[in-house]
C-alpha positions in Angstrom: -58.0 2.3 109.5 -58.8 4.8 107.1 -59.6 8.5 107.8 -60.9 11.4 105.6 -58.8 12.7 102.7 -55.9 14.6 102.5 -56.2 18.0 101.7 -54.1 18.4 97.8 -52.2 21.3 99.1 -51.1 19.2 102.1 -47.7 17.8 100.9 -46.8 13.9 101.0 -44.3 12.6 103.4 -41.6 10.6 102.6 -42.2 6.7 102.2 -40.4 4.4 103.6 -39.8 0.7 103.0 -42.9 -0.6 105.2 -44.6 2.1 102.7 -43.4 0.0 99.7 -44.5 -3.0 101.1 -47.8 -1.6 102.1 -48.4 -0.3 98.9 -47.8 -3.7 96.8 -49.9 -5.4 99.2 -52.7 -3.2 98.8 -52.4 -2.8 94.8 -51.2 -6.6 94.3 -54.7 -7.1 92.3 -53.3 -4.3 90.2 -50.0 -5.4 89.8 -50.7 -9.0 89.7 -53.6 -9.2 87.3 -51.5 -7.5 83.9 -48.9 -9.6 84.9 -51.0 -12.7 84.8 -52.7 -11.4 81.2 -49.3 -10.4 80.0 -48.0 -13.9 80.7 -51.2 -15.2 78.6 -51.0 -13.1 75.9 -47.4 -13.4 75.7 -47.1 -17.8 75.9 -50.4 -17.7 73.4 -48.7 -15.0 70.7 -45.5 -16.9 71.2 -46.8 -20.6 70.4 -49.3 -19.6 67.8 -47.0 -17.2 65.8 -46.1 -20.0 62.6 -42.0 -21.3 63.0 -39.5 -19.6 60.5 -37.3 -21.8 59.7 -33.8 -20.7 58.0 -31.6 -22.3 55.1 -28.3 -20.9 55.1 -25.7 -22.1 52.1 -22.0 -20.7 51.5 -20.9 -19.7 48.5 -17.1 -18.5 48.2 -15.4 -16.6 45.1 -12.4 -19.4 44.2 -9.6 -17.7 42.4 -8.3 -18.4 39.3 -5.8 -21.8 39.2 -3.4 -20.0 36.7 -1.9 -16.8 38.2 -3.4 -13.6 37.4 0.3 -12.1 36.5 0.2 -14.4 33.9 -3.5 -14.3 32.4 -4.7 -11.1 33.9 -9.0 -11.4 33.8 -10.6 -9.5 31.2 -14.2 -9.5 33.5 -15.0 -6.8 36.6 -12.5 -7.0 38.9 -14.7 -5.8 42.0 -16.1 -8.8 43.2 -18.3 -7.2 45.6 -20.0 -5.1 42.8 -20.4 -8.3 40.6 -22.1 -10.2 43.8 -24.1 -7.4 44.4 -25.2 -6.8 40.6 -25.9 -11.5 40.4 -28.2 -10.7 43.6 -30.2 -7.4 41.6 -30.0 -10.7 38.6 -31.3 -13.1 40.8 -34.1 -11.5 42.9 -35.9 -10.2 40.7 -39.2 -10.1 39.8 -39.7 -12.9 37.1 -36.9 -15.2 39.0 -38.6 -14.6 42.5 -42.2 -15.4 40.6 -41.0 -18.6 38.9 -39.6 -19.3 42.5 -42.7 -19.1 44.2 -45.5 -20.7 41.4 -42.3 -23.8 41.2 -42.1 -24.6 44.9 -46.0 -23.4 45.8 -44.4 -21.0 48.1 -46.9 -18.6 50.2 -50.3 -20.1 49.5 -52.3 -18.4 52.0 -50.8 -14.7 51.5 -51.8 -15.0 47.4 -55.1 -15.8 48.6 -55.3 -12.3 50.2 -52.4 -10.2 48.6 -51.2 -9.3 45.0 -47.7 -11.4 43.3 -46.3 -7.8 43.7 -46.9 -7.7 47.3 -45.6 -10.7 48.4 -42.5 -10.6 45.8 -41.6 -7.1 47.7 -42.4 -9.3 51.5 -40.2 -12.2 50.2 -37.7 -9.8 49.4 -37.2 -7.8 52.6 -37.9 -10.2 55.0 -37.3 -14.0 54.0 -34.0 -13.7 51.1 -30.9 -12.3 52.7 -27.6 -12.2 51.2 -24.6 -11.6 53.7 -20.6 -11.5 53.3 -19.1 -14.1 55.7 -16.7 -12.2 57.7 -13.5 -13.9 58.4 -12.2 -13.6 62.1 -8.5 -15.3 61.6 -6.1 -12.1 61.0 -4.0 -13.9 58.3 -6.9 -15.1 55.9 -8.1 -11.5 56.1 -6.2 -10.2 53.2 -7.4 -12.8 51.1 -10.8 -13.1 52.3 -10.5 -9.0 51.3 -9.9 -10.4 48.0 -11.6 -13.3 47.4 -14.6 -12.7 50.1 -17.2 -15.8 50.8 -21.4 -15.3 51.4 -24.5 -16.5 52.1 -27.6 -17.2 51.3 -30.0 -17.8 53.2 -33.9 -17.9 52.7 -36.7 -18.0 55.8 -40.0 -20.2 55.6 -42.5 -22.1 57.5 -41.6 -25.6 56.6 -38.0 -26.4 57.1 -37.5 -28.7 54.2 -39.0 -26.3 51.6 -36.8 -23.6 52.6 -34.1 -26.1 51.9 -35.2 -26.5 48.2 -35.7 -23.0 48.1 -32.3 -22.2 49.0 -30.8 -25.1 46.7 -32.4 -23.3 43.9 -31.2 -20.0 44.6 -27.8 -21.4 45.0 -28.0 -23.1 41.9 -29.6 -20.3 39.8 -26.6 -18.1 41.5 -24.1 -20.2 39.7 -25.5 -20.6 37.0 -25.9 -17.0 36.7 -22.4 -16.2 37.5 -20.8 -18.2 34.9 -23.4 -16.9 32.3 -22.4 -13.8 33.3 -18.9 -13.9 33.3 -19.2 -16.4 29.9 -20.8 -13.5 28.2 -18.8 -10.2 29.7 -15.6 -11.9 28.6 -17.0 -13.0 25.6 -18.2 -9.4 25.0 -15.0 -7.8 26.0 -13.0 -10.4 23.8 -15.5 -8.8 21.1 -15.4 -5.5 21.4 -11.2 -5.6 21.6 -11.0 -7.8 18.8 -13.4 -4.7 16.5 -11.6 -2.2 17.9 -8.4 -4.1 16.6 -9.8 -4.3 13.4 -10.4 -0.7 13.2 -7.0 0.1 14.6 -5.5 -2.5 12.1 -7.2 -0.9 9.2 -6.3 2.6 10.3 -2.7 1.8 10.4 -2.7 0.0 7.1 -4.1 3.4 5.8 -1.9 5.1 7.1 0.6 2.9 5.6 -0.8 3.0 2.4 -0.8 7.2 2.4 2.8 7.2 3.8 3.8 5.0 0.9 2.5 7.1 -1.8 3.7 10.2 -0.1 7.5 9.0 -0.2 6.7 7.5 -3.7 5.8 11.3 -4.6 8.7 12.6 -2.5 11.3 9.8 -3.7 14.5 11.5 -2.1 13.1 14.3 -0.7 12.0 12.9 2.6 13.6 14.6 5.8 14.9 11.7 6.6 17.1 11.2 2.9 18.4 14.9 3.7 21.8 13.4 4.8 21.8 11.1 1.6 20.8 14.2 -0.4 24.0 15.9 0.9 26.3 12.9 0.5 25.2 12.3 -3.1 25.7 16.1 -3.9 29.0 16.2 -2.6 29.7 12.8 -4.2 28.6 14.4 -7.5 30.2 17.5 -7.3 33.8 15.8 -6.7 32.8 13.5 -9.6 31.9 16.6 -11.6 35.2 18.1 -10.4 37.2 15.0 -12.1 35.4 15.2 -14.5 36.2 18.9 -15.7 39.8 18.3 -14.5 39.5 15.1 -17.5 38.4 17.6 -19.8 41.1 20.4 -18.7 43.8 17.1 -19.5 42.3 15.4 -22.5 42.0 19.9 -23.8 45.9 20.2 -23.1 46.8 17.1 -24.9 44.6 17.8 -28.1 46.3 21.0 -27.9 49.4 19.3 -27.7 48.4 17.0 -30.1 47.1 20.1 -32.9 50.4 21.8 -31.9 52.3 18.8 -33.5 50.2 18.2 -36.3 51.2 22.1 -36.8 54.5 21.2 -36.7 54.3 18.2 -39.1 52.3 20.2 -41.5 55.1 23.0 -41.3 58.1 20.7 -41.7 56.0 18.7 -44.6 55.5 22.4 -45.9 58.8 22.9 -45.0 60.4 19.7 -47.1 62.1 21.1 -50.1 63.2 18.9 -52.6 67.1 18.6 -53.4 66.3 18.5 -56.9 64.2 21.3 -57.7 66.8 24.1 -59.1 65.2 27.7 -58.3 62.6 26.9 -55.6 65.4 24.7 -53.5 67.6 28.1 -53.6 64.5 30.5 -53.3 63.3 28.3 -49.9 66.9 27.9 -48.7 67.1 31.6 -48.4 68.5 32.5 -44.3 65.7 34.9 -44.0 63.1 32.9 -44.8 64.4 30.0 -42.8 65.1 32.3 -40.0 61.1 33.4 -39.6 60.4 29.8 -40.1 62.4 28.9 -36.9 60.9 32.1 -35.3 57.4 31.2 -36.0 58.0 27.3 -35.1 59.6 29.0 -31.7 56.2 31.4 -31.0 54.2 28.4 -31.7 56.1 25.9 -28.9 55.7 29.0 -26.6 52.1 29.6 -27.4 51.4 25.9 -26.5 53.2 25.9 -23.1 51.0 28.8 -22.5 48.0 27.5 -23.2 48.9 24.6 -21.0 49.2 27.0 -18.0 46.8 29.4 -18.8 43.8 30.7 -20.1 42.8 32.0 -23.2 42.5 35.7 -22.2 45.9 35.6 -20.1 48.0 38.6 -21.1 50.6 35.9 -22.1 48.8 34.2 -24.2 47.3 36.9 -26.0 51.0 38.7 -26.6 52.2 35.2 -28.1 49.2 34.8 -30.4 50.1 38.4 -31.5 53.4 37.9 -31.7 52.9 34.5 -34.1 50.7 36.9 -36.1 53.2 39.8 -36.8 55.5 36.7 -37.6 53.4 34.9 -40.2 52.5 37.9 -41.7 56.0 38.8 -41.9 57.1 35.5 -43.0 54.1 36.0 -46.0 55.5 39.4 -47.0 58.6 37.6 -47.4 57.0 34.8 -49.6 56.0 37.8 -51.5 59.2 39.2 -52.2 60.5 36.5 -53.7 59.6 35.9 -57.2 58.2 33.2 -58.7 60.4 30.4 -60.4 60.4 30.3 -64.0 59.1 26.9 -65.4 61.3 24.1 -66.9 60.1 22.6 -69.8 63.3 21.1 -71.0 63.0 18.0 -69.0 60.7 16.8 -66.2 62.2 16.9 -62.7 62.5 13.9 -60.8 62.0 14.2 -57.3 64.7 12.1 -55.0 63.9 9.4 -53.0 64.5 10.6 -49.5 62.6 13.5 -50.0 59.6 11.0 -50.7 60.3 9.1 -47.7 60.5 11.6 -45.7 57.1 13.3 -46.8 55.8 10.2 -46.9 56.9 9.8 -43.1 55.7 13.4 -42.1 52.3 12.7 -44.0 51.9 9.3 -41.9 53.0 10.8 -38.7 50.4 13.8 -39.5 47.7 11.6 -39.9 48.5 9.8 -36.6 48.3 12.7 -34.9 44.8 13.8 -36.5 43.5 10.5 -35.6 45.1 10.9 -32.1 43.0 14.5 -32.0 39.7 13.0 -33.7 40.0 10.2 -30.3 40.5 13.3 -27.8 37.5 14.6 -29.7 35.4 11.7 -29.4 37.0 11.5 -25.5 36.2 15.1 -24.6 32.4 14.9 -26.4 32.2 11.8 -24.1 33.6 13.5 -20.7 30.6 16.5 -21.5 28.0 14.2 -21.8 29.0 12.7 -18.4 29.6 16.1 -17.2 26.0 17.3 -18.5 24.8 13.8 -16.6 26.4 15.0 -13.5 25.2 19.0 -13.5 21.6 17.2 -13.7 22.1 15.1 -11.2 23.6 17.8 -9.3 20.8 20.3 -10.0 18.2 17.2 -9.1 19.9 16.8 -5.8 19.9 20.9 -5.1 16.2 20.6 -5.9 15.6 17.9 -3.4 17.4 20.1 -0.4 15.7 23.3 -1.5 11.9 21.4 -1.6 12.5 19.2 1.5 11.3 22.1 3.8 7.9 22.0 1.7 6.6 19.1 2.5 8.1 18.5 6.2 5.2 19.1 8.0 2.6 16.9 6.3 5.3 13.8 6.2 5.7 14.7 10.4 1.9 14.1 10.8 1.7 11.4 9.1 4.7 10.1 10.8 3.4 11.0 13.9 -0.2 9.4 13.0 1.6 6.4 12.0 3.4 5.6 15.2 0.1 6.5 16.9 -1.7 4.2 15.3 1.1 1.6 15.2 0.7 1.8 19.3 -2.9 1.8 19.5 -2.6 -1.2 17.4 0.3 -2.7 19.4 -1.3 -2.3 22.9 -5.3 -3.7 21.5 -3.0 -6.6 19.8 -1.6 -7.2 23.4 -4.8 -6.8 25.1 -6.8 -8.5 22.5 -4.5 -12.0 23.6 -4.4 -11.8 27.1 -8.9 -11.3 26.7 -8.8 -14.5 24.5 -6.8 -16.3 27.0 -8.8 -15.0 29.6 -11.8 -15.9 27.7 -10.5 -19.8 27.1 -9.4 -20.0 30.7 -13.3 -19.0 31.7 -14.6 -21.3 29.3 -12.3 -24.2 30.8 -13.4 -23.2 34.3 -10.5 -22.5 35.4 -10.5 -18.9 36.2 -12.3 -17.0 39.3 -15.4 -18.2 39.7 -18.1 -19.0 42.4 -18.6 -22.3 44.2 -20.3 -23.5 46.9 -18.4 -23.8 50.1 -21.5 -25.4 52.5 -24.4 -26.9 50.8 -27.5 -25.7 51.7 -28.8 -26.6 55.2 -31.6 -28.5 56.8 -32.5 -26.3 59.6 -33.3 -28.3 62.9 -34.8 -25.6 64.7 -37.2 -22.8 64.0 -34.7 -19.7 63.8 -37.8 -17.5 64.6 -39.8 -16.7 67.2 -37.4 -16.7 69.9 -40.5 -18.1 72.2 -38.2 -17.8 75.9 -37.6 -14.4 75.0 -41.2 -13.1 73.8 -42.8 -14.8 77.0 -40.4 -13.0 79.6 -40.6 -9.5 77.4 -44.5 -10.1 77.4 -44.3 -11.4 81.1 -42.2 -8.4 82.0 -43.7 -6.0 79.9 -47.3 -7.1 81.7 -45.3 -6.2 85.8 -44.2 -3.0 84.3 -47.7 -2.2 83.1 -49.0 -3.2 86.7 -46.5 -1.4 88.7 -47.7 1.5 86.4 -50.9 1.0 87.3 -50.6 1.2 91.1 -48.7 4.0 91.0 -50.8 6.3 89.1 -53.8 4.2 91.7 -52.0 5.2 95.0 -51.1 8.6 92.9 -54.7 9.8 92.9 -55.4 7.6 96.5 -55.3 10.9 99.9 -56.4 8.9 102.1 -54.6 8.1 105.1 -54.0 4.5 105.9 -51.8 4.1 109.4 -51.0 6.1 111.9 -47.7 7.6 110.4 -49.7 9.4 107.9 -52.1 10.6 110.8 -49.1 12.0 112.5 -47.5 13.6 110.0 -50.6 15.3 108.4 -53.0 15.9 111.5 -49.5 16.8 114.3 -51.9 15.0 117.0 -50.2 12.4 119.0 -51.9 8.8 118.9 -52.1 7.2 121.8 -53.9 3.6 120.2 -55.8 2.6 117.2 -58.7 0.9 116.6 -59.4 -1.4 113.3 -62.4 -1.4 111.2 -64.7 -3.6 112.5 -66.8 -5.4 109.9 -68.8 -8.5 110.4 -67.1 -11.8 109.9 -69.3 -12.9 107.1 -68.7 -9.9 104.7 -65.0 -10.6 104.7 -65.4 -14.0 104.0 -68.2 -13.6 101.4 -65.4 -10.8 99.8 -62.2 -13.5 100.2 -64.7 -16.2 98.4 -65.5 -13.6 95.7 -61.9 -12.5 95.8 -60.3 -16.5 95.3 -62.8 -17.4 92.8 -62.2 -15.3 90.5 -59.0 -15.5 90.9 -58.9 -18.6 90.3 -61.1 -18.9 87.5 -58.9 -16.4 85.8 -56.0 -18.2 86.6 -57.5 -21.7 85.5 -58.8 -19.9 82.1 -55.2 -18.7 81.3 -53.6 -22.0 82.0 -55.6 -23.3 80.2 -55.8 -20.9 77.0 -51.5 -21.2 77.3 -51.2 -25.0 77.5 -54.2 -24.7 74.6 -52.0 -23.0 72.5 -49.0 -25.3 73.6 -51.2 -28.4 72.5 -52.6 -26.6 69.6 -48.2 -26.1 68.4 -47.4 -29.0 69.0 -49.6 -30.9 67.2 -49.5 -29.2 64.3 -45.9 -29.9 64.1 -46.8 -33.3 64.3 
């Protein structure tokens, strides 16, 4: 029974569960009916939306079989950068187009779309490549290092998508040794030019530090030591020398002193016959100063032996052989001359001629002995004059090594610079050209295929279960949404709790609406026919589109 509305500022009493109850069963046309169209909509959507079927291949980085301590790689060593730049390689535009026009890919969306368009599509939605994550805790680390992915590529017919995904494996591959091929070949390139240049900067720098220690012969910082030994080595040889000279001087003094004395005593020989001149020269005084002279002379000699010529000594003996000579002349002078004898000729005796003959032979030994100290002594200054040049060349070295010390450092300095650079690119230059014949051998890290790519079985997408019971329940939520906002709005009052509670009158009984027996059954016809034409219209519009799946994929 049904009474007049509820006025809006009345407020609403508190429902119950009979309230609940009541309510669904007067809304279940509201509830029911999106449920029913939701159920439709969602089994139609879910078997006409076309299958998506998924290839999915494995392709793992294999590492090197010769260890990298011993041919380090001369390529990228981030292996997640280099898959990442081969998937930019492979996906783009002109690959993904020759894709597509090779394998007649996506006929119906070129009929209404641009290449550009559906590249970008293919790209976002059907071509995925994913790292394989590795759940075992001790192939981690490796997998870290040498990491495994997939490829895997989405399309309406299953075996196409396998093609597909054979190519793009294949292409990948391919790719990756190209790539690798030509980065260590480019590497191997540049090292090997940049060893050239290296190479020929050393070499120059060679060359220059050649010519500078050709220009600097014996000056070099490094012939300073040398330079020091050899100067000391000449000065002690210049020192012998000059005492040589000092030894072969005393003896050719020695030597002139007794060619003196022969000359003396041969001046000195008188002959025993002469008759005045044997008793003239046989006079005490004369032979007295003769002694005294031959005496200064021996003295003199001595002297000079021990010292120099401006010694006191010396010069009081030369003055002292003076005053004698002088003295012994004066005497000479006194003496008068012999008077001739031309009566008969004198005949001199033969002892005296033996023994002149003896001093004149012993005379002329000595010269000769006094011409060899000459010859010696000229020989021992030219020696000596060798040395002082030698010597003086050596000083000139030490004084001018200072002068050029800084530019011989830099190019020193340049030179073991360059001699490095050129040591390490030689070193790096062989382990790239091992690297590089290890690559070409196939040998080093590369890619290979781990699972070949599959032949999916089922479609991966749409997840038809799934749609139908998120359309189904999507369609009760809209219904329950519906009656609520319906018995929302509805003030009327519909049993005898709400007439209690809003009109505080006690009921005694109630009385139902009486209508006549053939309007309720005329409405319950109207009500189950169309009920059931709608529900025979969906079942059959779902098992249409069932029917219509099926055979398609027959």
């Amino acid at each position: 029974m049904q009474l007049e509305e509820t006025s809006p500022a009345t407020r609403r009493r508190p429902l119950d569960i009979d309230d609940y109850a009541d309510i669904l069963c007067r809304n279940r046309a509201w509830i029911l009916t999106p449920l029913f169209v939701a159920l439709v909509a969602s089994v139609v959507i879910a078997y006409l939306w076309p299958d998506t079927y998924v290839s999915v291949a494995t392709i793992r980085v294999a590492p090197p079989q010769v260890p990298e301590s011993f041919v380090p790689a001369n390529t990228s060593q981030d292996i997640q950068g280099r898959v990442n730049a081969l998937v930019q390689l492979i996906l783009d535009r002109a690959t993904l187009t020759n894709i597509i026009n090779t394998h007649g890919l996506y006929k119906k969306k070129l009929a209404r779309m641009p290449m550009d368009d559906v590249i970008e599509e293919m790209k976002l939605n059907d071509v995925q490549v994913v790292p394989v994550r590795q759940s075992l805790n001790a192939g981690q680390r490796e997998t870290e290092q040498y990491p495994a992915f997939q490829i895997r590529f989405a399309y309406s017919e299953r075996f196409t998508a396998q093609k597909v995904t054979t190519d793009f494996v294949a292409r990948f591959l391919e790719e990756n040794v190209r790539e690798v091929s030509q980065q260590a070949v480019s590497t191997t390139q540049f090292l090997q030019d940049r060893w050239e240049e290296s190479k020929k900067k050393l070499n120059d720098l060679e060359q220059k530090l050649s010519v500078f220690r050709a220009q600097n012969m014996g000056r070099l910082p490094e012939e300073q030591q040398n330079n020091y030994q050899q100067l000391t080595a000449m000065q002690a040889q210049k020192l012998n020398l000059n005492m040589s000279m000092n030894r072969v001087n005393q003896e050719r003094l020695l030597y002139e002193n007794q060619l003196r004395i022969y000359r003396g005593q041969l001046d000195a020989l008188k002959d025993p016959n002469a008759p005045e001149q044997a008793a003239e020269r046989s006079d005490d005084k004369l032979a007295d100063k003769d002694h005294e002279i031959a005496q200064y002379e021996d003295s003199l000699a001595t002297a000079r032996e021990r010292y120099k010529e401006n010694h006191p000594d010396v010069q009081r003996l030369l003055n002292l052989l003076a005053a004698s000579r002088k003295q012994r002349e004066s005497i000479l002078a006194a003496t008068p001359p012999p008077r001739p004898d031309t009566a008969t000729p004198r005949v001199a005796s033969a002892q005296f001629l033996r023994e002149r003959r003896d001093l004149e032979a012993e005379a002329q030994r000595t010269q000769g002995l006094i011409q060899a100290k000459d010859v010696e002594m000229e020989d021992y200054r030219k020696q000596s004059a060798q040395v002082d040049g030698t010597i003086r060349n050596y000083e000139a070295r030490i004084e001018s090594t200072p002068v050029g010390i800084r530019e011989y450092d830099e190019l020193i300095r340049d030179r073991d610079l360059a001699k490095k650079d050129y040591e390490d690119l030689d070193r790096r230059l062989n382990s790239s050209a091992m690297s590089t014949a290890l690559q070409n051998r196939q040998q080093g890290e590369r890619l290979e295929q781990l699972d070949p790519p599959s032949l999916p079985q089922t479609p991966a997408q749409p997840k038809r279960p799934l749609m139908i019971a998120i359309g189904t329940s999507l369609g009760l939520l809209l219904g329950l949404c519906l009656a609520g906002v319906k018995e929302t709005r509805n003030r009327a009052l519909h049993n005898v709790k709400d007439i209690r509670a809003y009109s505080q009158i006690s009921v005694l009984g109630n009385i139902g609406l009486f209508e006549p027996a053939e309007t309720v059954q005329r409405r319950r016809r109207a009500a189950w026919l169309s009920w059931s034409v709608g529900c025979l219209a969906g079942i059959v519009i779902m098992f249409s589109s069932v029917a219509h799946y099926y055979a398609t994929k027959l």
